[in-house]
C-alpha positions as CSV (number, residue, x, y, z in Angstrom):
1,X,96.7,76.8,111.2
2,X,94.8,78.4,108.5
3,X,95.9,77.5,105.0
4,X,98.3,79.6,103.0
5,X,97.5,82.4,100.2
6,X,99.9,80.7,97.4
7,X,100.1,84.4,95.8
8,X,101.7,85.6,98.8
9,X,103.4,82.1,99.5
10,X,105.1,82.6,96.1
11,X,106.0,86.4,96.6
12,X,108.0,85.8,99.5
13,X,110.0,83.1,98.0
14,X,110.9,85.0,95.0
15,X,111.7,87.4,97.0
16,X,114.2,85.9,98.9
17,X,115.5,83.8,95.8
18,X,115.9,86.8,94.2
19,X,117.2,88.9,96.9
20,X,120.1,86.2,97.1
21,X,120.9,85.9,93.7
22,X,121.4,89.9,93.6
23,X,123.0,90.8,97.0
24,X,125.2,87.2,97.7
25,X,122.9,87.3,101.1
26,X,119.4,86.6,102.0
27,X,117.0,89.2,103.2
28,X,116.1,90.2,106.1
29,X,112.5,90.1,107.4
30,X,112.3,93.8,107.1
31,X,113.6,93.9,103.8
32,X,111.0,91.4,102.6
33,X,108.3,93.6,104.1
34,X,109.6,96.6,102.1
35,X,110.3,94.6,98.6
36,X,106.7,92.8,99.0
37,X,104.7,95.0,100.5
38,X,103.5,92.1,103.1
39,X,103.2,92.9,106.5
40,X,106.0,92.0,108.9
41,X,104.0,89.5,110.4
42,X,102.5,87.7,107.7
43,X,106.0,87.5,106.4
44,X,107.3,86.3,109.8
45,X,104.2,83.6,109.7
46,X,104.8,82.3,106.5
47,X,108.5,82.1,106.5
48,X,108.2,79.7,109.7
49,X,105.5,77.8,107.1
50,X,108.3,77.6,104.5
51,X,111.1,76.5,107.4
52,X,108.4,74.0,108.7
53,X,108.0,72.3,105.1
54,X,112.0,72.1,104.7
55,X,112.4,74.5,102.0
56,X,114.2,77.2,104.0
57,X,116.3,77.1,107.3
58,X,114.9,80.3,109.3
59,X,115.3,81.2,112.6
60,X,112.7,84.0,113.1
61,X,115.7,85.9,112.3
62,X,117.7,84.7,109.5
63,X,116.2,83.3,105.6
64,X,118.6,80.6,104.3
65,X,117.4,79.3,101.0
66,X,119.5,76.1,100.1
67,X,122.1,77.6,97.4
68,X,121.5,74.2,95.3
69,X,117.7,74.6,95.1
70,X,115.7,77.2,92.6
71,X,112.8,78.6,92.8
72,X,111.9,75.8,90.5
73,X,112.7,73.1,93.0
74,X,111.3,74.7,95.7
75,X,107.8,74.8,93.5
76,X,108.4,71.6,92.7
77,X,108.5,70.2,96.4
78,X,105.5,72.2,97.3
79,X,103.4,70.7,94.5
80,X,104.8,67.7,95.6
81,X,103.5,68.5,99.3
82,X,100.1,70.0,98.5
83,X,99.8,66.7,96.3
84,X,100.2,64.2,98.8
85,X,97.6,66.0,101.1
């Protein structure tokens, strides 16, 4: 798998953090695609990369961010990740 543009990594989970935070519900892929301007599959592709890291649950449907975590621990963890690689 090739590695991850952290720019866009970011975006998408600020999005969705975000989204959350303002509408009590997480986005929908769609609705990433149209606050990010990322294409629907990159968003799809990197969503599964978030899911298969543990910091969401997604189903190639649904986004669930852990209510508990921030974008701060999410961050954290990844740093955490990239570190031990």
């Amino acid at each position: 798998m090739r590695k991850k543009n952290p720019e866009l990594y970011q975006a998408i989970k600020t999005y969705v953090e975000r989204h959350y935070e303002k509408d009590g519900r997480s986005p929908t892929v769609r609705e990433i695609e149209a606050g990010t301007g990322i294409t629907r599959p990159t968003v799809q592709r990197y969503l599964t990369a978030m899911r298969e890291s543990g910091e969401i649950e997604y189903n190639g449907v649904s986004v669930i961010i852990p209510r508990r975590e921030c974008i701060q621990t999410l961050n954290r963890k990844l740093r955490q990740k990239r570190a031990q690689n």
